[in-house]
N, CA, C and O of each residue as an XYZ file, in Angstrom:
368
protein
N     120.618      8.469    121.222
C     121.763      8.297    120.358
C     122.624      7.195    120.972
O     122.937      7.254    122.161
N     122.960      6.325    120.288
C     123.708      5.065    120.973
C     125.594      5.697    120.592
O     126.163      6.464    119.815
N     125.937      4.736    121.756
C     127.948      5.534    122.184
C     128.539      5.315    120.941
O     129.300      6.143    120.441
N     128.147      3.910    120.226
C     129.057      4.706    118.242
C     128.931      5.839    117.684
O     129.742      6.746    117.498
N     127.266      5.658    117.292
C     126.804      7.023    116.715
C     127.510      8.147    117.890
O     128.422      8.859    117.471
N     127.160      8.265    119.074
C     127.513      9.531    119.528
C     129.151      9.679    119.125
O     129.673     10.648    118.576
N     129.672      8.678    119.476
C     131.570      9.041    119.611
C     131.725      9.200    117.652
O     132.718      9.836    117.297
N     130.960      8.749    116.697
C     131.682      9.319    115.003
C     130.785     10.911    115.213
O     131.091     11.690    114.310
N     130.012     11.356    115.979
C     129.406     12.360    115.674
C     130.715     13.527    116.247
O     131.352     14.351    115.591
N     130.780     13.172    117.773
C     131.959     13.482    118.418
C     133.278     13.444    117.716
O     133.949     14.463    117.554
N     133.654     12.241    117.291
C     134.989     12.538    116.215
C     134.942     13.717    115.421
O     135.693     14.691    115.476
N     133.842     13.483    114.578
C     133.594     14.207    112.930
C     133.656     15.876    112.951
O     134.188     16.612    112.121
N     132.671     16.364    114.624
C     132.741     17.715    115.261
C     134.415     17.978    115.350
O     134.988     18.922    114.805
N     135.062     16.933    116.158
C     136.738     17.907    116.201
C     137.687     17.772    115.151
O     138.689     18.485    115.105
N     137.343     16.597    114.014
C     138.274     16.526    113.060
C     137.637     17.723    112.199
O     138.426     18.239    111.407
N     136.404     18.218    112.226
C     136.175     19.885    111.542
C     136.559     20.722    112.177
O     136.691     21.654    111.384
N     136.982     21.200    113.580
C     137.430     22.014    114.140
C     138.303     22.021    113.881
O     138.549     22.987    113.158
N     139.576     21.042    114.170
C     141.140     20.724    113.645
C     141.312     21.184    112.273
O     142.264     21.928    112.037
N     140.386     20.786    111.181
C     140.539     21.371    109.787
C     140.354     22.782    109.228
O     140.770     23.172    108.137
N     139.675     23.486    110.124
C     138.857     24.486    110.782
C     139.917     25.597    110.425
O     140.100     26.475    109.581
N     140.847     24.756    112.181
C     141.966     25.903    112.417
C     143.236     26.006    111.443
O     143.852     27.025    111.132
N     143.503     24.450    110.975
C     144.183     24.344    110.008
C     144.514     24.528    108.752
O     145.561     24.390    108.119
N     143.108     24.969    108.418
C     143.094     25.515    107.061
C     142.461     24.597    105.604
O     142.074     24.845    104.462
N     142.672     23.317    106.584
C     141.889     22.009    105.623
C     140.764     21.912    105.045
O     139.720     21.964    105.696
N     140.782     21.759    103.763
C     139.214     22.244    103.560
C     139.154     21.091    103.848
O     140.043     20.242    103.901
N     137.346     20.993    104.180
C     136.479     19.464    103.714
C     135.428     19.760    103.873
O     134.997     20.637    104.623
N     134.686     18.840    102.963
C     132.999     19.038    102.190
C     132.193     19.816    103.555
O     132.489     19.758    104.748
N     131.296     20.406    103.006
C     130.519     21.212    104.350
C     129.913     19.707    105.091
O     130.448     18.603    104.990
N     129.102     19.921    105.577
C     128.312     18.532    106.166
C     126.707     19.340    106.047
O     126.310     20.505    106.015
N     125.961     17.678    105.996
C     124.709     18.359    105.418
C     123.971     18.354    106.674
O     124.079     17.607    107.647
N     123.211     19.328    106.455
C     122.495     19.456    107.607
C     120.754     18.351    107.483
O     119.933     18.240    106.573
N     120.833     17.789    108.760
C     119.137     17.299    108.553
C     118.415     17.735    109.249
O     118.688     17.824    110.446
N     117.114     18.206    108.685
C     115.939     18.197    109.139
C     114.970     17.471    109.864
O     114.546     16.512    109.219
N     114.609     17.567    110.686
C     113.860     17.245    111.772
C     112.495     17.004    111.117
O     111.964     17.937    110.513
N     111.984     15.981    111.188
C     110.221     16.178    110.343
C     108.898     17.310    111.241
O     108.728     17.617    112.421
N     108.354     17.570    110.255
C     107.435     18.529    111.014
C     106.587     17.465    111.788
O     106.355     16.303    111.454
N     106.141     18.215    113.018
C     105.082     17.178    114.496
C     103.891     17.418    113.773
O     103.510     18.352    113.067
N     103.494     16.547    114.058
C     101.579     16.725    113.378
C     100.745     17.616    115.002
O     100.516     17.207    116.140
N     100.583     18.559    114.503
C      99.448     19.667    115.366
C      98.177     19.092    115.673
O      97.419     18.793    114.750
N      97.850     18.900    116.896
C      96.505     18.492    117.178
C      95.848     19.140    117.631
O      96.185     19.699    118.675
N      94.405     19.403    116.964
C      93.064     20.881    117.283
C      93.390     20.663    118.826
O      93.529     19.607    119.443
N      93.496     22.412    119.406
C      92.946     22.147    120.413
C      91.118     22.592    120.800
O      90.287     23.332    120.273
N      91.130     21.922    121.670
C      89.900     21.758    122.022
C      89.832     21.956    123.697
O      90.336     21.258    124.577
N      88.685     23.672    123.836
C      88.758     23.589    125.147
C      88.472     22.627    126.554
O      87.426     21.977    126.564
N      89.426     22.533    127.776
C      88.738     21.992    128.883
C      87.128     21.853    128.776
O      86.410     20.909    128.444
N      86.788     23.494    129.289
C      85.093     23.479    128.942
C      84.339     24.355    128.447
O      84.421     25.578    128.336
N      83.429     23.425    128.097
C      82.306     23.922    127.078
C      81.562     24.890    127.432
O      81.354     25.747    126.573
N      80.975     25.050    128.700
C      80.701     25.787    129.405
C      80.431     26.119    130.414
O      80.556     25.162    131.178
N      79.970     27.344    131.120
C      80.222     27.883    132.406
C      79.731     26.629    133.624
O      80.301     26.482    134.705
N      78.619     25.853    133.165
C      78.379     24.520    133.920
C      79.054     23.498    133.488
O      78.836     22.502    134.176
N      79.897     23.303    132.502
C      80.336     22.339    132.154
C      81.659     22.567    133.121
O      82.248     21.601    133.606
N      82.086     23.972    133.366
C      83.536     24.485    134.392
C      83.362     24.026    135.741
O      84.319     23.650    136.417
N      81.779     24.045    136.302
C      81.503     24.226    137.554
C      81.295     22.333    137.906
O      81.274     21.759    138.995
N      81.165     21.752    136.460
C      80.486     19.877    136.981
C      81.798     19.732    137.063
O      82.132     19.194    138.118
N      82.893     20.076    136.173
C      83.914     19.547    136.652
C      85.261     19.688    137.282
O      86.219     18.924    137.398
N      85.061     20.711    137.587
C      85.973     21.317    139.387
C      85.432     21.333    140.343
O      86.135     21.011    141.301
N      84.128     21.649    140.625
C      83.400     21.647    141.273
C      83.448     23.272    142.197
O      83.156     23.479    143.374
N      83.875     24.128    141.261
C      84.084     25.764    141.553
C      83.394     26.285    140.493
O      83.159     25.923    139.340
N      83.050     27.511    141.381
C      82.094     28.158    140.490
C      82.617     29.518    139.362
O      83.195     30.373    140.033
N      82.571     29.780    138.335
C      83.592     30.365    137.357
C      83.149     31.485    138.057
O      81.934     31.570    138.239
N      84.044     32.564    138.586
C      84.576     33.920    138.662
C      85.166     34.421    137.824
O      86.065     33.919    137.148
N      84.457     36.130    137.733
C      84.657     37.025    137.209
C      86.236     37.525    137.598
O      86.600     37.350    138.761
N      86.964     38.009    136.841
C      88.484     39.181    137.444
C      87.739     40.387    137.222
O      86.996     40.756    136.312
N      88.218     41.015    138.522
C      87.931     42.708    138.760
C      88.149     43.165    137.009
O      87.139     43.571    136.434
N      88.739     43.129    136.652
C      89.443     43.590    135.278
C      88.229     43.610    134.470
O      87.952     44.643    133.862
N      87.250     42.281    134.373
C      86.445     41.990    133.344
C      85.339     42.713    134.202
O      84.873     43.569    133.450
N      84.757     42.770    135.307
C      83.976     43.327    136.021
C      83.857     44.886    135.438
O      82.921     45.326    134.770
N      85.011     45.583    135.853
C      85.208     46.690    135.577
C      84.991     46.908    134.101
O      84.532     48.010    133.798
N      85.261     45.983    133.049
C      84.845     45.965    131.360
C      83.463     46.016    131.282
O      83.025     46.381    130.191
N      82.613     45.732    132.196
C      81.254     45.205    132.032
C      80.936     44.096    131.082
O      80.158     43.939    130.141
N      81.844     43.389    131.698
C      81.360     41.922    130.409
C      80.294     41.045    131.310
O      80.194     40.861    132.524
N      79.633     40.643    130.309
C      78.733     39.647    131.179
C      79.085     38.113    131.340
O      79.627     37.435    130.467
N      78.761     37.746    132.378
C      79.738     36.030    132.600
C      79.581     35.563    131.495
O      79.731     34.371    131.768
N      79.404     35.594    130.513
C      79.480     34.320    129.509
C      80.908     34.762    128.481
O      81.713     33.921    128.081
N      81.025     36.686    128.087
C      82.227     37.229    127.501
C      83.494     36.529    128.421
O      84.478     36.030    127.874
N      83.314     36.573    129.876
C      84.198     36.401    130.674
C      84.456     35.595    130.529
O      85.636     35.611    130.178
N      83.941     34.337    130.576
C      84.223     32.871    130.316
C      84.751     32.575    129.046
O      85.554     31.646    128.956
N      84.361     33.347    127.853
C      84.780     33.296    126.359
C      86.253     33.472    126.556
O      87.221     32.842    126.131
N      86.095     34.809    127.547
C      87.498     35.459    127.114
C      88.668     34.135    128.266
O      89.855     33.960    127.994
N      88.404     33.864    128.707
C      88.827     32.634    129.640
C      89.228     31.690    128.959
O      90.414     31.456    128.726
N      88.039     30.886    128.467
C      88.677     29.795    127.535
C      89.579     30.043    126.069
O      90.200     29.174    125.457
N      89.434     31.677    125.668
C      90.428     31.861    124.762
C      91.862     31.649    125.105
O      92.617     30.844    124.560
N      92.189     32.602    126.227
C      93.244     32.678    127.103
C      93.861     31.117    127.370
O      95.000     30.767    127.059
N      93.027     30.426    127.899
C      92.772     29.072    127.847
C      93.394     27.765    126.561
O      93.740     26.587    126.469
N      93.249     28.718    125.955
C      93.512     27.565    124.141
C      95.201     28.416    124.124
O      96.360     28.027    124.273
N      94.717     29.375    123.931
C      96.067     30.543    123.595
C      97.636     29.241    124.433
O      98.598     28.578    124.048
N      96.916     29.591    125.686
C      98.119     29.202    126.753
C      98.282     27.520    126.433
O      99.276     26.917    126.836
N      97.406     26.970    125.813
C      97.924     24.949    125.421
C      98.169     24.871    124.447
O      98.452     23.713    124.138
N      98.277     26.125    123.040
C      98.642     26.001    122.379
C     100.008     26.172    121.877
O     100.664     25.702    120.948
N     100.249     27.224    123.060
C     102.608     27.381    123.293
C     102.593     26.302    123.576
O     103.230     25.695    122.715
N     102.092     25.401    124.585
C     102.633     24.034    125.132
C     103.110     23.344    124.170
O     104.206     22.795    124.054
N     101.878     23.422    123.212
C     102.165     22.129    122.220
C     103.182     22.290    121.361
O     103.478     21.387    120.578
C-alpha cells in the first residue's frame, strides 16, 4: 500500500469513527473482495516406497501404531503419503 493510499485509508477509518461517536450518518463503505487463489493439485513427494528411499536416501519405517494395526508397508506408506497431502494441503 503506498503512504497516500495508506494515510486516505487512515483518514476515512477516523473521520467514521468521529461520525460514529457523533451521530453523523455517512454512506456505509463498500466492502472489497479479495479474488479467489487458483488451487494447485497436490501431488505427492513420493510415488513410492523406493521412490521415498532414492530420494532421502532412508529407508520408509513403519510407527509402532501402524505395526500394532497390522498394516503391511505399502497401507503404511499409503497412510503416510495421505497424511502427507492432508498436511500441504492447510499450507496452501
Amino acid at each position: 500500500m503506498t503512504d497516500d493510499k495508506f494515510f486516505d485509508e487512515l483518514s476515512t477509518l477516523i473521520s467514521d469513527a468521529f461520525d460514529g461517536v457523533f451521530g453523523r450518518s455517512t454512506p456505509k463503505p463498500t466492502v472489497r473482495q479479495a479474488a479467489p487463489k487458483a488451487v494447485k493439485p497436490i501431488t505427492p513427494l513420493y510415488e513410492s516406497i523406493e521412490d521415498f528411499t532414492a530420494k532421502t536416501g532412508k529407508r520408509f519405517r513403519m510407527t509402532k501404531d501402524q505395526k500394532q494395526r497390522n498394516l503391511t508397508r505399502d497401507e503404511a506408506f499409503s497412510e503416510f503419503t495421505q497424511i502427507e497431502k492432508d498436511t500441504l494441503g492447510e499450507l496452501n
